[in-house]
N, C-alpha and C positions, 0 to 999 in steps of 0.2 A: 316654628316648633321649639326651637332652644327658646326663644323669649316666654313664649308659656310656659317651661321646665321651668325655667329660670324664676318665674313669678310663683307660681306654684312651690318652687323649694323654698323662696323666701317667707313665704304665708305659712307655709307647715312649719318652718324654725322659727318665727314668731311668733305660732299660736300659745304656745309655752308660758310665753311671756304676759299673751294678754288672760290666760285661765289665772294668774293667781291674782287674786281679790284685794289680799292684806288685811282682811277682816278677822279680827281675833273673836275665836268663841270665849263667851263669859261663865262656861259649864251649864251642866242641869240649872233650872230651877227648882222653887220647891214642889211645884205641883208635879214635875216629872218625876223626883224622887220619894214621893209619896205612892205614885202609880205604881212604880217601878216596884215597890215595898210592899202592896197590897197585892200585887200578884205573885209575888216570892213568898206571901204568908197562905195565898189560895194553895199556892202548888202544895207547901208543907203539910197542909190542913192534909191533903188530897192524898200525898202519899202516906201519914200514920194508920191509915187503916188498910191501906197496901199494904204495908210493913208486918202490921198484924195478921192478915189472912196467910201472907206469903211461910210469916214465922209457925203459925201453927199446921201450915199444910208439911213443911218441912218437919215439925217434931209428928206430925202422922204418919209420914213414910217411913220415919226410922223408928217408929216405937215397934217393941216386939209381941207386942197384940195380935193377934190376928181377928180380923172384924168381919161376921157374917153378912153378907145380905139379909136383907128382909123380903127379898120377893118370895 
């Protein structure tokens, strides 16, 4: 039983050793940061007319109109 403890804690404080690689990342490329850029220009595209509905529903609640139904 201690010989398996024993081999067992020696495998777990080496495995440390054998996870790291040494491979250095060379960053994005360009085709990531192209992707990455077209879907940051989707989002913007997506929220200015958010922006818009949100700002005019906001200057209708506080204007001092009062607006009838039509029914």
């Amino acid at each position: 039983m201690k010989t398996t403890l024993a081999t067992m804690m020696t495998l777990l404080a080496a495995s440390t050793a054998f996870a790291a690689s040494g491979a250095e990342s060379e960053g994005n490329g360009l085709l990531v940061t192209l992707f990455l850029g077209i879907g940051a220009l989707i989002v913007v595209c997506q929220m200015l007319p958010g922006l818009a509905l949100f700002g005019s529903m906001v200057r209708g609640l506080f204007s001092g109109k009062d607006v009838e139904s039509r029914n």
